[in-house]
Residue, then its C-alpha position, 0 to 999 in steps of 0.5 A: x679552829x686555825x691554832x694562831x700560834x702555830x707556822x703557816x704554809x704557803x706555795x710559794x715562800x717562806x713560812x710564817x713562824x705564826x699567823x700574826x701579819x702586821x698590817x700596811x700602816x701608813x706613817x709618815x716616817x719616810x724621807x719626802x723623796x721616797x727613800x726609808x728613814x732611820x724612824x719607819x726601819x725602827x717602827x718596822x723592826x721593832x715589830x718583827x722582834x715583837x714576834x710577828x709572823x709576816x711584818x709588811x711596810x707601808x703602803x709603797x708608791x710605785x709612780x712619783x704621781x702615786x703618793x698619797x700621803x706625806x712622808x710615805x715610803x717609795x718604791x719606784x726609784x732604784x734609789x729608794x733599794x739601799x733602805x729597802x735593803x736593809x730593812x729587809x735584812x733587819x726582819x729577816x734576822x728578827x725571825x720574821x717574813x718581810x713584805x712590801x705593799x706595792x700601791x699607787x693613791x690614784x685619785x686619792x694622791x693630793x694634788x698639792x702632794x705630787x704637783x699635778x692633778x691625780x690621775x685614775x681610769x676616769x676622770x673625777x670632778x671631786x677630785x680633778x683627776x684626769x683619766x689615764x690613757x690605754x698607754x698609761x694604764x699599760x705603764x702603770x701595769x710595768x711600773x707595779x711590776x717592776x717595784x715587785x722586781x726592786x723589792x726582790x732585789x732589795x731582798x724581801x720575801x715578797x709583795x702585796x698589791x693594794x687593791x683596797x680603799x678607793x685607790x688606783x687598783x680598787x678604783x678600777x675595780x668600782x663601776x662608779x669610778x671606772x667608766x672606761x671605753x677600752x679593755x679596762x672598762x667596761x664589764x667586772x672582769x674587763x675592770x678588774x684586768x688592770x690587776x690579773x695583768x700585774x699579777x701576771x707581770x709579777x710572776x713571770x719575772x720574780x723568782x719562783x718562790x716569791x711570795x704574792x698577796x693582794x688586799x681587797x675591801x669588799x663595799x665602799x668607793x662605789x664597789x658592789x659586793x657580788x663582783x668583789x665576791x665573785x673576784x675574791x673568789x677568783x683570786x683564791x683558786x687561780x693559784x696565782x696569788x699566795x694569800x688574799x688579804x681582805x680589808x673589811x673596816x670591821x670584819x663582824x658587821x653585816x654588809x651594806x647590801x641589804x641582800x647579804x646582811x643575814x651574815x658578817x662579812x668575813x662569813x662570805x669571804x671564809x665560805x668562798x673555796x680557796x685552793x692552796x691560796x691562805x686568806x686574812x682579813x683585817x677589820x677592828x680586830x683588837x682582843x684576843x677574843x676577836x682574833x679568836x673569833x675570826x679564826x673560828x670564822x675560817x680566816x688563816x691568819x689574822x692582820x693587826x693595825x691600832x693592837x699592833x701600834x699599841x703592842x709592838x709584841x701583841x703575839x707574845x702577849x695572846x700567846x701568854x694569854x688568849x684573852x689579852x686586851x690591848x691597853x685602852x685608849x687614848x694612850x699617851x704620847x710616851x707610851x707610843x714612844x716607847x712602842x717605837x712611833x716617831x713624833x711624826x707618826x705620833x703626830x698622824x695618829x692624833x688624827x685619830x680620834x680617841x688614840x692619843x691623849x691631850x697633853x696638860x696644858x703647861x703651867x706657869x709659875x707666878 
């Protein structure tokens, strides 16, 4: 079993001081035009100090047209550097590795949000999107491309393009959301080009030692199981990619698929050869227990969202205890406070079910 405590190697890059990656959370911290605010930097470096290996942004909209949340942190403005600069340096000096998560909300973005319809590789009647041109889909490779190039110059030590959850990259990948015509339409490995040509943009202009990470999900959003087994396995024996990031909701459950239901789902992704290429998953994993048990399935390293909002020094907590337990919910909202959460991303995570208490009603004196 992976020894979670212990650095990890990569290809390409530095390695981690453990296997702890802080997951792309979305936060709603950042200024409305993209740039970081002074809140998400604190969010962001508080978990680096808490001692986690890699500690990723948000996800980063590299189009205008991208953004899917508000509040969202931007990458595709030299204007949006400056911030990225200093964060970067900030978890450096912590003693972690600092990434930003490339993505672009697609059919997802809100229309109220960005101004205009979404747009995606088809066109969507639920959510009015238009379908890009050939053209666009082309820019759209540049502009991924060319926000891997500003965090570069921003000095992160890589990216990871989001793939995952129905936005523009994943729904490419969905026959039910990409029913295009043209090269990226089509066949598994025609819907899937979109994503092999940014990687390939990506690597031909940033520097050799960049590293470079991809975040898939497995079911959902009309995806099938056996192409994105079949491209899982792809990504990790090319040697393009430094590490595969599998978003599975919940990483013990049985597939959807009733012909793969016979394992969890992290067993199929951990059985698929990987190369030199390092894989984690994220997925309700919250105790000690659970990141233990992911590791004993043959993940190399492990991603925290809700035990790493809770716990901005969860490693050092499994570290002195490998059975640790997140503290249990609803927490209050002081205690997420203190965990470095803004009142906005305390605001987002009522959304939540369950996370955050309801607060006393105010009592007035007779």
């Amino acid at each position: 079993m992976t020894d979670l405590l212990d650095p990890i190697s990569f290809v390409r890059g530095p390695a981690w001081r453990n296997r702890f990656m802080l997951a792309p959370l979305t936060n709603c911290q950042s200024h409305p035009d993209g740039r970081l605010s002074d809140e998400e930097r604190g969010w962001l470096t508080f978990r680096a100090k808490g001692g986690f290996g890699q500690v990723m942004t948000c996800a980063a909209h590299v189009q205008r047209i991208g953004q899917g949340f508000p509040g969202q942190l931007g990458v595709w403005s030299d204007d949006h550097i400056p911030g990225l600069m200093r964060l970067a340096a900030e978890i450096r000096a912590a003693g972690a590795v600092g990434s930003v998560q490339l993505h672009h909300a697609g059919i997802r973005s809100p229309a109220a949000l960005i101004g205009e319809a979404p747009v995606g590789p088809s066109e969507d009647a639920e959510t009015g999107a238009r379908a890009l041109s050939t053209a666009e889909v082309e820019q759209l490779i540049e502009d991924f491309v060319a926000a891997a190039v500003r965090a570069e110059r921003a000095g992160f030590d890589g990216v990871e393009l989001h793939g995952a959850h129905g936005y523009i990259l994943c729904a490419f990948q969905s026959p039910q959301t990409n029913r295009r015509t043209d090269r990226f339409g089509g066949s598994a490995e025609n819907r899937a080009r979109i994503v092999f040509d940014i990687i390939r943009g990506v690597r031909e202009r940033t520097r050799p030692d960049f590293q470079l990470g991809l975040r898939l999900s497995p079911e959902r959003f009309g995806l099938v199981l056996p192409e994105q087994l079949a491209l899982a396995e792809q990504m990790l024996t090319s040697g393009d990619l430094d590490y595969l990031d599998m978003s599975l909701w919940d990483c013990f459950k049985a597939p959807v698929d009733e012909a793969y239901a016979d394992r969890a789902l992290i067993d199929w992704f951990a059985a698929l050869p990987r190369g030199t290429t390092r894989l984690g998953a994220a997925g309700k994993l919250m105790k000690g227990s659970d990141v233990r048990r992911l590791a004993a399935a043959g993940a190399d390293f492990v991603i925290l969202g809700r035990a790493a909002i809770l716990h901005h020094d969860y490693p050092k907590h499994f570290a002195a205890d490998p059975d640790f337990e997140p503290i249990a919910l609803p927490v209050t909202r002081a205690y997420l406070a203190a965990e470095g959460l803004s009142p906005k991303f305390i605001e987002y995570m009522n959304n939540w079910k369950g996370f955050v208490a309801a607060e006393a009603p105010e009592t007035v004196e007779a």
